[in-house]
SEFI-813147 format. One line per 3 residues: number of its first residue (from 1); their letters; for each residue x, y, z of C-alpha. Coordinates in steps of 0.5 Angstrom, whole numbers, plus 500, padded with zeros to 3 digits. Layout:
NUM = A = X,Y,Z  ...
***
This chain:
1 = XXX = 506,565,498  512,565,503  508,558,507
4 = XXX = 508,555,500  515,557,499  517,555,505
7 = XXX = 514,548,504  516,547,497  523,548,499
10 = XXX = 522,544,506  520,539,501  525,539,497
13 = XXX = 530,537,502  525,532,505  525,528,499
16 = XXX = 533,529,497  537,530,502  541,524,504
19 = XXX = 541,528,510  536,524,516  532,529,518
22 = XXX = 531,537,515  527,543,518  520,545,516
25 = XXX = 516,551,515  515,553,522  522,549,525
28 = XXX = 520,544,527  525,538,525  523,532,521
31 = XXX = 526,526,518  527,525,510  525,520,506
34 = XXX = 532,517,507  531,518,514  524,514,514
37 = XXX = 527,509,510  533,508,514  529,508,521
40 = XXX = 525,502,516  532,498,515  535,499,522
43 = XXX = 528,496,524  528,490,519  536,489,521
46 = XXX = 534,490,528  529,484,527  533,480,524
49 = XXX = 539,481,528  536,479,534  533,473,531
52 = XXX = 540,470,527  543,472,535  538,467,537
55 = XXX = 538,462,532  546,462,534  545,461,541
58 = XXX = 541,455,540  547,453,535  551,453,540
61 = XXX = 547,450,545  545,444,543  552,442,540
64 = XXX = 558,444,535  560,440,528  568,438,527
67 = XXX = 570,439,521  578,439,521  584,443,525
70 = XXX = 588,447,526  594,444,523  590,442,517
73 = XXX = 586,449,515  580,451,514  574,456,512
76 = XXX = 569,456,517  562,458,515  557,458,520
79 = XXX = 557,458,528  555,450,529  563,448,526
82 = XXX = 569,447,530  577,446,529  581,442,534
85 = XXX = 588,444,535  592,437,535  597,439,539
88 = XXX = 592,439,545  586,436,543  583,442,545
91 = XXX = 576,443,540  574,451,539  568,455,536
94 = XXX = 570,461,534  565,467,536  567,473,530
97 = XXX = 565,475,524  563,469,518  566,468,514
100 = XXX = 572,465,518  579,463,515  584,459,517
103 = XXX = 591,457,514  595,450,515  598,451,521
106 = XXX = 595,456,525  594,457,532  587,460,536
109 = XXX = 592,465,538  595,466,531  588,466,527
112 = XXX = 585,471,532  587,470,539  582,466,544
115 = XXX = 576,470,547  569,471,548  569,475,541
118 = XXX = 574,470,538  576,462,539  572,460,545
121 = XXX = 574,453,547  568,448,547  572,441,548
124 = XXX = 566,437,549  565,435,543  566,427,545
127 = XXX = 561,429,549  556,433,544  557,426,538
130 = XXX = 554,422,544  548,427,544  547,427,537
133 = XXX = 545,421,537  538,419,537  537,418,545
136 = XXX = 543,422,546  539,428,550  538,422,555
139 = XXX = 545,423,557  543,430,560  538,430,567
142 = XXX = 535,437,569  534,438,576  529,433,579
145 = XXX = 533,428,575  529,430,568  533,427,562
148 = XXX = 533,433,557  531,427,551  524,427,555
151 = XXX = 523,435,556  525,436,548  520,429,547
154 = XXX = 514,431,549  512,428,544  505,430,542
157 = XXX = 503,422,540  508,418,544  509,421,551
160 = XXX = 501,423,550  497,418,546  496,424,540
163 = XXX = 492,420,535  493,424,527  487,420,524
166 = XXX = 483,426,521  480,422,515  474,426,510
169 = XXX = 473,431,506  469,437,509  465,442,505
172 = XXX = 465,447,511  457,448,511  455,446,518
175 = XXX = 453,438,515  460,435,516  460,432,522
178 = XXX = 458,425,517  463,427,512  469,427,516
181 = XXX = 472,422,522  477,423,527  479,422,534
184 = XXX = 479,427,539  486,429,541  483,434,547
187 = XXX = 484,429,553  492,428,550  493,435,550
190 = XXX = 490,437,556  494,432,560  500,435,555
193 = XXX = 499,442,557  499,439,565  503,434,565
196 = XXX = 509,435,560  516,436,563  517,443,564
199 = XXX = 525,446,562  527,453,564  520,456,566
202 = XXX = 518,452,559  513,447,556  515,445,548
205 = XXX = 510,440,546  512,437,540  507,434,534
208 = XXX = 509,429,529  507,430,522  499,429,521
211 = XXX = 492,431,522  490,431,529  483,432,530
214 = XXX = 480,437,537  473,436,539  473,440,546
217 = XXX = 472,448,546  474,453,551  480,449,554
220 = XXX = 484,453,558  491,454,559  492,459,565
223 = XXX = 500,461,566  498,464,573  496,457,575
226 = XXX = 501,453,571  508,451,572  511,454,566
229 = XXX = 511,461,563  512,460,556  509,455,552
232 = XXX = 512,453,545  507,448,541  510,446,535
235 = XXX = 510,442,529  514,439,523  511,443,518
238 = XXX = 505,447,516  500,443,511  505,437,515
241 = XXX = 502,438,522  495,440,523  491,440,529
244 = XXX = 483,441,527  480,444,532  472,440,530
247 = XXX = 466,444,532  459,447,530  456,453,534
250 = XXX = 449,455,530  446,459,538  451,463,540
253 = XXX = 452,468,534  454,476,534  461,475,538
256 = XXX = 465,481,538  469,478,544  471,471,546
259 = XXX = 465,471,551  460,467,547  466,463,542
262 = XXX = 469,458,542  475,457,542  479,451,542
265 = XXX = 486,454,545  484,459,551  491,462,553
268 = XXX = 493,468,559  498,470,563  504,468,559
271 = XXX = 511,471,558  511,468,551  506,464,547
274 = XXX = 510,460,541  506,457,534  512,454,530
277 = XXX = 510,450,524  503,448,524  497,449,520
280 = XXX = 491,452,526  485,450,522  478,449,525
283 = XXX = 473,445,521  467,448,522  461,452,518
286 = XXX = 463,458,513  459,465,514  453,466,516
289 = XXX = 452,460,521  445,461,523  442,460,517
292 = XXX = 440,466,514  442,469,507  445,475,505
295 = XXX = 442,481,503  436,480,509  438,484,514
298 = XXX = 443,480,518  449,483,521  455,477,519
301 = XXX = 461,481,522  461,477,529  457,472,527
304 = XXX = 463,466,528  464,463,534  469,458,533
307 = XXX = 476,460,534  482,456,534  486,460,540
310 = XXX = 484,466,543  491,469,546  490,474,553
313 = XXX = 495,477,558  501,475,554  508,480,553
316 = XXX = 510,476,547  506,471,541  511,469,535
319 = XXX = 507,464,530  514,463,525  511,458,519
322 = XXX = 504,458,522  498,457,517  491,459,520
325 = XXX = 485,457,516  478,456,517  475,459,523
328 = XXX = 469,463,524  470,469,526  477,468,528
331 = XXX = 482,463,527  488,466,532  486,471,537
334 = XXX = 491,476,541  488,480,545  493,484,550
337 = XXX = 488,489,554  489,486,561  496,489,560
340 = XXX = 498,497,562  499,501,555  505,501,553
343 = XXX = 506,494,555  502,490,552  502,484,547
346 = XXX = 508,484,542  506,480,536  511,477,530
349 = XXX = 508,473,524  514,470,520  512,468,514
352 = XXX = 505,465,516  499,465,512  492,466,514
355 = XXX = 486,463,509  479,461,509  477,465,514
358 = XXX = 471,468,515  473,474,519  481,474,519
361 = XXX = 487,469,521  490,473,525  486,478,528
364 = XXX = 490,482,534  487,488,540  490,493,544
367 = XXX = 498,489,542  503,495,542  507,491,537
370 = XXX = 505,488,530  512,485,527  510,481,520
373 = XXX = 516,478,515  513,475,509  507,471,509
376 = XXX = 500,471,505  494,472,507  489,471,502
379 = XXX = 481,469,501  479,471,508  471,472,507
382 = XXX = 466,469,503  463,470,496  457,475,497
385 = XXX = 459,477,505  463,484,504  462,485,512
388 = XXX = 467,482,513  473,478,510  481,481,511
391 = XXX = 488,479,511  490,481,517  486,485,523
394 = XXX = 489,489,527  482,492,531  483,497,537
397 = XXX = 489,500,540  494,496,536  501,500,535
400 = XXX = 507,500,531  505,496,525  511,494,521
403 = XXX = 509,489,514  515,487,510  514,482,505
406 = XXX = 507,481,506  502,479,500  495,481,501
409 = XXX = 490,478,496  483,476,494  480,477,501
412 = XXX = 473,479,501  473,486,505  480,488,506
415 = XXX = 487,486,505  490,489,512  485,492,516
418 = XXX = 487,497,522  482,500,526  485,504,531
421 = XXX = 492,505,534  498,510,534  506,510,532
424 = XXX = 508,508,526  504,504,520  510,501,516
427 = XXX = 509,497,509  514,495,505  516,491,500
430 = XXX = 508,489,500  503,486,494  496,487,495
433 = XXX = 491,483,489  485,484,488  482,485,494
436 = XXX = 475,487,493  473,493,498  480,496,501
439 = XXX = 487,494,500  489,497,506  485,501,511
442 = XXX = 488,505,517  483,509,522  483,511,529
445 = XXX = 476,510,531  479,508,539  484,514,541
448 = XXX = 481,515,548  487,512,552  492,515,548
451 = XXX = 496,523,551  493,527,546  501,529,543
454 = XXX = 501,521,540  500,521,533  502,516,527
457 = XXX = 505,516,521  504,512,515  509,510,511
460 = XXX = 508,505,504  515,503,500  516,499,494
463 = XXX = 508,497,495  503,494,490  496,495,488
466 = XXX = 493,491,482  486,490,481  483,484,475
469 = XXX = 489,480,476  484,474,477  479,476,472
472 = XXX = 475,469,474  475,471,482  474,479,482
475 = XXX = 469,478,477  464,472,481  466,477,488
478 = XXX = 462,484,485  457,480,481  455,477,488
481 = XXX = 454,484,492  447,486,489  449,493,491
484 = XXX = 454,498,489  461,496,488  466,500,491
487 = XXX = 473,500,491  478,504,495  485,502,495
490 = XXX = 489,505,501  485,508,506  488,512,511
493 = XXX = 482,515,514  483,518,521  476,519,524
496 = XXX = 473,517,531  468,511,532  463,518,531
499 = XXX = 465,519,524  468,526,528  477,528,525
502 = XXX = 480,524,531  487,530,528  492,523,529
505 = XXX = 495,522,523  500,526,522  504,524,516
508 = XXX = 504,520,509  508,518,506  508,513,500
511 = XXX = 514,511,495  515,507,489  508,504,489
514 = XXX = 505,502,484  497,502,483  495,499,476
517 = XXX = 488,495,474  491,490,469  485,489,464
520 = XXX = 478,491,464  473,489,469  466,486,467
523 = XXX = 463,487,473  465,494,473  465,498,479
526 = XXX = 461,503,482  466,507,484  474,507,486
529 = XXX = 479,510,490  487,509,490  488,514,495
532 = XXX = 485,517,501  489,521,506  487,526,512
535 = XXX = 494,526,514  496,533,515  502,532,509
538 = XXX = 501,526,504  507,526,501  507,521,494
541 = XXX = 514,520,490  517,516,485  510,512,483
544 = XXX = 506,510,478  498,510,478  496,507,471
547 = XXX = 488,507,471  487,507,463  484,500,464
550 = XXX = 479,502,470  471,502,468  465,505,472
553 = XXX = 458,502,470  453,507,466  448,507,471
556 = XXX = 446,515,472  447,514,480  454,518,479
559 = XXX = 456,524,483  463,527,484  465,523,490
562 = XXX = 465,516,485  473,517,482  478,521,485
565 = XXX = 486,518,485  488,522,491  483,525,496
568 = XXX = 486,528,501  481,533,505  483,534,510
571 = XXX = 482,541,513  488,545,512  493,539,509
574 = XXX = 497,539,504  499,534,497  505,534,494
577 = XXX = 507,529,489  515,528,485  517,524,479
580 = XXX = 510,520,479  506,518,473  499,518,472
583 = XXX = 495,515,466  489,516,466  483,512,461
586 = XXX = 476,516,461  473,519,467  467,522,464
589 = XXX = 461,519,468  454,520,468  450,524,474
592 = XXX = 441,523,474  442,532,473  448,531,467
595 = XXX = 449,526,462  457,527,461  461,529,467
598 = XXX = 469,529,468  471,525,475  476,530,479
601 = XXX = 483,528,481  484,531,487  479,532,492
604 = XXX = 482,538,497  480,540,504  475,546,503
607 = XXX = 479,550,508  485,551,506  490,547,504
610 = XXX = 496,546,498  496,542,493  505,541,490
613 = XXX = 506,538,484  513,537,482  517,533,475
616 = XXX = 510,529,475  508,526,468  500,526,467
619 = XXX = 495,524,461  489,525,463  482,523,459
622 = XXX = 476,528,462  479,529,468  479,536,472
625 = XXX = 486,538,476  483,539,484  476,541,487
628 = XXX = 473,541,494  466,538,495  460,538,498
631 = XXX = 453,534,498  456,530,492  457,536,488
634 = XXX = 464,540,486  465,546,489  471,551,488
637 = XXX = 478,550,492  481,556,494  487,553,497
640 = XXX = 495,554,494  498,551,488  504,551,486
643 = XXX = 505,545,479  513,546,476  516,542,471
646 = XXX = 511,536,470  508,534,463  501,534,462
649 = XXX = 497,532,456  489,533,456  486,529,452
652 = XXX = 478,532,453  475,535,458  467,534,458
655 = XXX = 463,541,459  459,539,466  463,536,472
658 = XXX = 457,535,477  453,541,478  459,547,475
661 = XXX = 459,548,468  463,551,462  461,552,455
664 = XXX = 468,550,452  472,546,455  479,550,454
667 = XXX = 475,556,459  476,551,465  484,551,464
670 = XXX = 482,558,467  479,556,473  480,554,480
673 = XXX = 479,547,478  486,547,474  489,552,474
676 = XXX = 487,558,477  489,561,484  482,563,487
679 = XXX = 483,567,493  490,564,494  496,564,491
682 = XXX = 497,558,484  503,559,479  507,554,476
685 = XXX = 513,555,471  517,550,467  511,545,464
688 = XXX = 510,542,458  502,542,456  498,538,451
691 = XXX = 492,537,448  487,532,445  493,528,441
694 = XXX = 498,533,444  502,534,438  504,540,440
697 = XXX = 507,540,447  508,547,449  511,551,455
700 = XXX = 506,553,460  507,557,465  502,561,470
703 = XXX = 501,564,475  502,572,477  508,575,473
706 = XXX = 508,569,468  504,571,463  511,572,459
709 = XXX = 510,570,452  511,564,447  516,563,442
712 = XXX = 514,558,436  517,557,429  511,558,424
715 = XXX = 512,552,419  514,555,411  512,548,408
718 = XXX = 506,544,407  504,536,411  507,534,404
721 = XXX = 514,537,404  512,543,399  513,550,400
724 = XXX = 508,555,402  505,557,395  501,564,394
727 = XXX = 495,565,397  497,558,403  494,558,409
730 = XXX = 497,557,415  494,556,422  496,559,429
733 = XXX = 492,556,435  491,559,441  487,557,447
736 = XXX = 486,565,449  479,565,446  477,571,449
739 = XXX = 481,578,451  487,581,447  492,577,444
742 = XXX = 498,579,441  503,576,436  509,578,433
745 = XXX = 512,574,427  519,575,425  522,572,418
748 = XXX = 529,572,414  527,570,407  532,571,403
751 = XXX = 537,577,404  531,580,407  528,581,414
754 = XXX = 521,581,414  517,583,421  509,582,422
757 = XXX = 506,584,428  498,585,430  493,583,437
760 = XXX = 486,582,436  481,583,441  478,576,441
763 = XXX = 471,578,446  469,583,440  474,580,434
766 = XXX = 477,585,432  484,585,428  490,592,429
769 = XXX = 495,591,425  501,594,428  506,592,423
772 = XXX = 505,590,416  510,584,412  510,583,404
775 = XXX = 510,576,404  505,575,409  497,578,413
778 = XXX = 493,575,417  486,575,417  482,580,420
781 = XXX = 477,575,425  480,569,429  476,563,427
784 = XXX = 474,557,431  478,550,430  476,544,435
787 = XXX = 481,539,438  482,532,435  483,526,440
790 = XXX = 484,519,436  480,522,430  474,524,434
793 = XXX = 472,532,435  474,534,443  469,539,447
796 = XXX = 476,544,446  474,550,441  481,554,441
799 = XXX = 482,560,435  485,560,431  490,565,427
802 = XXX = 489,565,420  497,566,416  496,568,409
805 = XXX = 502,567,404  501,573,400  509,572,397
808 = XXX = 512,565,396  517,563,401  524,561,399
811 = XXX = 526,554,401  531,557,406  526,562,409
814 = XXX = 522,562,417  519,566,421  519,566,429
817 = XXX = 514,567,432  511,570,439  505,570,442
820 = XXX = 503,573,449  496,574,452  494,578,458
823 = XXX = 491,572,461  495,568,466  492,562,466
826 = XXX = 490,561,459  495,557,454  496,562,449
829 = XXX = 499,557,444  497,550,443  501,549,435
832 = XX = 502,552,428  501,548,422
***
């Protein structure tokens, strides 16, 4: 009782304290969410605060723009402007804060004084206005008597004879090879990587807007051996500079490393590796390549060895405005094993794209850094293949994911696909649509590098998750799987290669996101979950899941493991829930042993555990509250609860839920599947709890010591506005059908105070009148009344208390009333009429 105190407070602080980090339960500091969500600014501002540095630094390094004087004034915008004082004839840049005002007559010294952070004297540019020129860089010779203008002009086509006459329509079927034509610019880049003019340690390639075309595999680019340690090829615009890499491999199948592949680009041993504004594409066959359909037993994970760049033994790889599309398996491949963990490949994705690509267009291993800002990846896979197909892949040993901005959609297994690695798992700002499996997939099947104290911690911000966006797309990629067609939208799963807990996920935390099937689905599912988390703690806050759209198919295959919205199994873990909402459609399912089941929607830890619910707003339709289960079937969970100030309307619950049972439904308000404790400890205090059509919201409140009693107006008028006549009737309803039951009514009719009070014995029916009234009795048994929802008859059966007028009411009359059971769980008032 003390833990699960102690927790709720800990958590309350957690979620509003503007404070960065709190104390748990056992002591041990932990950040808020305003710490998390400032450790994800502070990396977003880092990351683009050294990007704008960088930009400003090649401003200033290539030249300075005058745009008026001292004497004159002006209001400096950007770092490439500079004033001239003309009493000297001396230009300056100035080096603060933007943006910078000058008044007419100003000096450097009166506007800020001159100095490395303030006006910096750049007086040439005489000089630079030369260099503006087209041939202007031929004015500037580097060591060896290099012109600049021929290092910045390794021009792909005129220093190297690139030809970008790519010509033809592919299908990307393995046929076309008579479809399209193209010279093969292989030799062109071969003598570019090895005879182009090297500058600080660099090689820039330049491509003009085209269509290149690429007929060599394996062509190897080794930095140990080459004069230069950074490599930069860039373009003049993705979908504007397109290098084609040409290729069919129908022999060397079943790649999972680049040993049989064939990749274009084979790139190792850089300081850095640069894709700037170009489309890396490969015309070659889609899926399976060896001709064998689906559904015949072969494995299309690996089948693809067609690849445009496989990246090895380097520190840093950045593609900034980079298309990768078409390749088979892979399109760009980063692989930083042969560097010490720790230290392996960072990776940056600037608003790329990866599309079309049998595996994935980026597909990264054993990186210690993955940086992505914007971006779409989308139709990665191929219609009928579930094997394979996702947005970004992050396979083994890939470390600190950080995704701002990103949409994932329509690919055919995963929107982000992440293996194993640890640190933090860091997705904001994200959009995830209508990918067909999983939308975003977290494991740790590889740990063994790793101390055993290193964990990860999974944050989702301001993320969001729709199914049937694309009615036509979804529809054709399930009708296409000929066996089941399940879904899981966020998997953090935390399982070793073997299937054994690896324990590493230690937190998880999704906030303001979103999960929502837009309209029914023809091609219905077989089973879905929004949310599965083996974190010790997943904490969900300020969201919404709207599943009132979601369908399943009739088939009597169903078991308990068919629908959850949150499963958060791990042994011992914890779920805690704040301010969110869930609108649930129909979970009754169909199991071969039941016709009718409810879906469960949480699925706890069979040992231990704890399941918190604070201020959350709940409709539910045949939905039981938390369970355990075990070989498809539901079983009791004796962890804790603690459900305070939400507001839960049940519209039906079904007698059956997959092998437990209840004559009535309202019997399982009383049970460890609501709102009973077990074993363990389960109250809750300051809900609002409704039936069927939920006319009646009522307090509820449960728990030991919490059975105190309702308090309720019995209405003296009929639906119609009349007052109640002799011999009128008018009903209490309870959800207290067995034990005893006590009601006390207390009226003021007139200028007299009546007072009515009786319990019944419900298990044997019987009434004691403890005191009588003049204008009111009961009637001596309780009969059952059955919850209407939408006009139709639910499983709930309560009792209800028959009032009967003995004396007309005056209009100006009413009675209170109180109604109390001994029974903690059970709903001792559902309504009066």
């Amino acid at each position: 009782m003390r833990d699960l105190n102690d927790n709720a407070i800990a958590y309350d602080d957690f979620l509003n304290s503007e404070d960065k980090f709190t104390i748990n339960r056992l002591g041990e500091e932990i950040p808020t969410i305003q710490g998390v969500l400032s450790t994800i600014d502070e990396a977003t501002t880092q990351a683009l605060e050294q990007t704008q540095q960088a930009l400003d630094d090649a401003i200033r390094n290539v030249g300075y723009a005058p745009v008026s004087s001292f004497e004159k004034g002006f209001t400096l915008t950007s770092v490439g402007q500079a004033l001239l004082l003309e009493a000297t004839g001396v230009f300056y840049s100035w080096r603060g804060q933007y943006e910078k005002v000058v008044p007419p007559g100003s000096t450097p010294e009166s506007t800020g004084g001159i100095s490395q952070t303030a006006w910096v004297d750049v007086n040439d540019l005489t000089l630079r206005s030369d260099l503006s020129r087209p041939t202007g860089a031929s004015i500037v010779k580097m060591s060896g008597g290099v012109s600049v203008q021929d290092w910045m002009h390794n021009d792909f086509v005129a220093r190297f004879g690139g030809v970008s006459d790519y010509t033809g329509i592919p299908l990307y079927d393995g046929n076309d090879s008579s479809r399209i034509s193209a010279t093969d610019n292989a030799p062109m880049i071969i003598n570019a990587l090895t005879k182009g003019i090297v500058r600080n340690n660099t090689l820039f390639i330049f491509f003009p807007a085209g269509h290149y075309g690429f007929k060599k595999n394996n062509i190897l680019i080794d930095g140990a051996l080459l004069p230069y340690k950074n490599l930069v090829i860039a373009g003049e615009g993705a979908d504007v500079t397109v290098l084609d890499y040409i290729m069919e491999d129908f022999e060397n199948v079943g790649n999972n490393e680049n040993t049989g592949a064939k990749e274009l680009l084979t790139i190792k041993n850089f300081d850095a590796v640069y894709f700037y504004n170009i489309t890396a594409k490969c015309t070659t066959k889609a899926g399976y390549v060896n001709h064998i359909a689906p559904g015949t037993g072969e494995d299309p994970i690996y089948n693809g060895t067609i690849w445009f760049a496989h990246i090895t033994a380097t520190k840093t790889v950045v593609c900034r405005d980079v298309i990768s599309e078409r390749g088979n398996y892979r399109g760009i491949s980063i692989n930083g094993r042969d560097l010490p963990l720790g230290q392996r490949t960072n990776v940056y994705l600037y608003n790329c794209a990866g599309r079309y690509t049998t595996g994935s267009g980026f597909w990264l291993r054993m990186c210690n850094l993955l940086f992505v800002d914007g971006g779409n990846f989308y139709r990665n896979g191929n219609l009928g293949i579930t094997a394979t197909g996702y947005g970004i892949t992050c396979s083994q040993y890939v470390d600190n994911i950080f995704v701002s901005k990103a949409a994932f959609y329509e690919n055919y297994r995963k929107g982000f696909d992440k293996h194993s690695g640890l640190g933090s798992f860091i997705l904001k700002d994200c959009t995830f649509i209508d990918n067909v499996l999983w939308d975003v997939s977290s494991d740790h099947q590889y740990v063994a590098q790793y101390n055993p104290d290193i964990t990860d911690d999974a944050v989702l911000d301001n993320c969001l998750f729709v199914m049937n966006q694309n009615v036509k797309f979804l529809t054709e990629a399930y009708a296409a799987i000929p066996a089941g067609k399940n879904k899981i939208s966020v998997m953090l799963q935390d399982n070793l290669i073997d299937g054994t807990p690896a324990n590493r996920q230690k937190s998880a935390l999704l906030n303001k996101c979103t999960f929502k099937v837009l309209r029914p689905m023809s091609e219905r599912l077989s089973s879905y979950t929004p949310i599965v988390s083996k974190a010790e703690e997943t904490n969900i806050s300020n969201s919404l899941i709207d599943l009132t759209q979601l369908q399943f198919t009739t088939d009597a295959d169903k078991t308990v493991y068919s629908h959850t919205v949150v499963n958060f199994s791990r042994d011992n873990s914890g779920l805690v829930l704040s301010n969110v909402t869930i609108k649930l459609g129909s979970g009754n399912l169909s199991s071969s042993a039941t016709e009718n089941n409810n879906s469960l929607m949480f699925s706890a830890p069979s040992v231990g555990g704890y399941l918190i619910m604070d201020k959350n707003n709940i409709d539910m339709n045949n939905y039981l509250l938390v369970g355990t289960t075990s070989s498809g079937r539901l079983v009791p969970w004796n962890g804790r609860k603690k459900i305070n100030g939400n507001t839960i309307k049940i519209r039906n619950l079904q007698h059956a839920c997959f092998g437990q049972e209840r004559s009535n439904a309202i019997y399982w308000l009383s049970s460890q599947f609501m709102f009973s404790g077990g074993s363990d400890v389960a109250y809750g205090s300051r809900n609002l709890l409704g039936l069927g059509d939920c006319t009646y919201m009522q307090d509820f409140s449960f728990g030991h010591g919490m059975s105190t009693p309702i308090q309720f107006v019995l209405p003296i008028t009929n639906l119609d506005g009349s007052v109640k006549g002799v011999g009128s009737i008018s009903k209490i309803l309870t959800g207290q059908v067995d034990g005893n039951i006590h009601l006390a009514l207390k009226g003021k009719v007139g200028l007299y105070t009546d007072k009515y009070e009786a319990f019944w014995d419900t298990a044997a029916n019987v009434q004691h009148v403890l005191t009588g009234s003049y204008f009111i009795i009961t009637a001596a048994t309780l009969e059952d009344e059955v919850v209407k929802y939408k006009g139709e008859l639910t499983n709930f059966t309560l009792k209800a208390i028959s009032v009967i007028w003995t004396s007309p009411p005056p209009v100006t009359g009413y009675y209170v009333g109180e109604i109390s059971c001994a029974n903690q769980t059970a709903l001792p008032f559902v309504g009066a009429e």
